[in-house]
C-alpha positions in Angstrom: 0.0 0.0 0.0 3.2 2.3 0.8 4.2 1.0 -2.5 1.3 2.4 -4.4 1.2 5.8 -2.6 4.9 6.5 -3.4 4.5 5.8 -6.9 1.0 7.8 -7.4 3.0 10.9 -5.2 5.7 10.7 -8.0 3.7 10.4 -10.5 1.8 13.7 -9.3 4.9 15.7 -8.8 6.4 14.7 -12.4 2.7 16.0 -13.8 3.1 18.8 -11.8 6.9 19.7 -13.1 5.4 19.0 -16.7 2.6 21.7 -16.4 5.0 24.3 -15.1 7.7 23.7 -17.9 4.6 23.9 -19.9 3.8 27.1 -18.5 6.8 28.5 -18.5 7.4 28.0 -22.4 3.9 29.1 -23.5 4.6 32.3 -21.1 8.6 32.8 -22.5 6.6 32.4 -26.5 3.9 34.5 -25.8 6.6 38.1 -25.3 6.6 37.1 -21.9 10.4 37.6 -20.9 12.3 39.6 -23.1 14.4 37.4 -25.5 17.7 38.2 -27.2 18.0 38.4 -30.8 21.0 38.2 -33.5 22.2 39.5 -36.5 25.1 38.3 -38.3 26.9 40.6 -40.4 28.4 38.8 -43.6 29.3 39.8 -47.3 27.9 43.1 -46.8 24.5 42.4 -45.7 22.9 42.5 -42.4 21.0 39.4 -42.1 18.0 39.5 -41.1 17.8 42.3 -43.0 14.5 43.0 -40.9 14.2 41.9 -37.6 11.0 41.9 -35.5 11.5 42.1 -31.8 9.4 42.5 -28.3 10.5 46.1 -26.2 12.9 44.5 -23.5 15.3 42.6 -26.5 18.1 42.9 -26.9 19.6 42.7 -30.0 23.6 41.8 -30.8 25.1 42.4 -34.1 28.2 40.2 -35.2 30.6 40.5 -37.4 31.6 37.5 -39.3 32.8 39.1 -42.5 36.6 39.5 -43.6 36.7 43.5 -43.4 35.5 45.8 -40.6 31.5 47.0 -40.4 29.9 49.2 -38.1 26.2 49.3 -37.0 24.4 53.3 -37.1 21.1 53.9 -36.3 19.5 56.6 -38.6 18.1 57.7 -35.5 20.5 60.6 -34.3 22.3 59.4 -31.2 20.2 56.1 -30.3 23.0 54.0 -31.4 26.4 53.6 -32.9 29.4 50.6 -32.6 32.8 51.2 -33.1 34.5 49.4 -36.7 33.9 45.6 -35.4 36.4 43.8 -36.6 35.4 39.8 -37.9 34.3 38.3 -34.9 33.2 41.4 -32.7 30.3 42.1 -32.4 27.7 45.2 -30.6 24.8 45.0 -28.9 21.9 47.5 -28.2 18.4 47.1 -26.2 15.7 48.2 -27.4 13.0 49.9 -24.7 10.7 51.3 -26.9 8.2 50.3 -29.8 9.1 51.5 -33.0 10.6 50.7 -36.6 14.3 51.7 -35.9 16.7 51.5 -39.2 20.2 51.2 -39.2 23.3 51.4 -41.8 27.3 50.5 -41.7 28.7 54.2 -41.5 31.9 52.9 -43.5 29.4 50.8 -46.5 26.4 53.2 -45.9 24.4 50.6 -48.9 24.5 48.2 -46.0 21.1 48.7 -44.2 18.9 47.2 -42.0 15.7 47.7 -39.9 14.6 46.5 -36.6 10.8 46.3 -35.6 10.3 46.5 -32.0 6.7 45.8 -31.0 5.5 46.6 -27.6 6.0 44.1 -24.9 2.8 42.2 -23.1 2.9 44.4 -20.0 3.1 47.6 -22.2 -0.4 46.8 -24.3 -2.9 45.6 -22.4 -5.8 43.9 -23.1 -8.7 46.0 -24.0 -11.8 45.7 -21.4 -14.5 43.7 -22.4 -18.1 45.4 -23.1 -20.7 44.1 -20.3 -23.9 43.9 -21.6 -26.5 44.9 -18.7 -30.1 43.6 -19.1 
């Protein structure tokens, strides 16, 4: 009887663990936590040449190319690397919503655009209409 209790009590606790993971991964999908994003920088592209991203993310660009490239925002002032040599990369976080486009200062044809959509706590739900009878 001992027997039958211990196993039904692990058997509860490994559903249990399943429904938080579950949780947890429908939560971290859904814009819960703020994820990080990449873009590699290769044969004189950005790639993804546009990237769409939850406020909180933050985004790192690396160089992988054989000749320096830097990473501008059109945006006076929001951001700007230093020449990142192959292999060094930059990284910015984005707080904000907004489409933000940015260019290699020293190839300006290089461009690029990140799309940074509101996070979950930022845009709340609208409030149902209650019909009263």
């Amino acid at each position: 009887m001992a027997m039958q209790q211990s196993n039904k009590r692990r058997l509860f606790d490994c559903a249990l663990l399943v429904a938080v993971l579950a949780a947890a991964t429908i939560f971290a999908f859904d814009g819960g936590w703020a994820a990080d994003a990449s873009v590699k920088i290769d044969n004189f592209t950005f790639e993804p040449q546009v990237l769409t991203v939850k406020a909180g993310t933050t985004v790192t660009w690396k160089n992988v190319d054989d000749i320096p490239h830097t990473v501008a925002s059109k945006t006076p002032k929001l951001f700007k690397s230093k020449a990142l040599d192959t292999d060094d990369s930059f990284s910015f976080t984005f707080t904000e919503a907004g489409t933000f486009d940015y260019f290699c200062s020293l190839h300006p044809h290089m461009t690029g655009t990140v799309k940074v959509e509101a996070a979950a706590s930022e845009n709340p739900p609208a409030p149902a209409a209650v019909a009263m009878h």
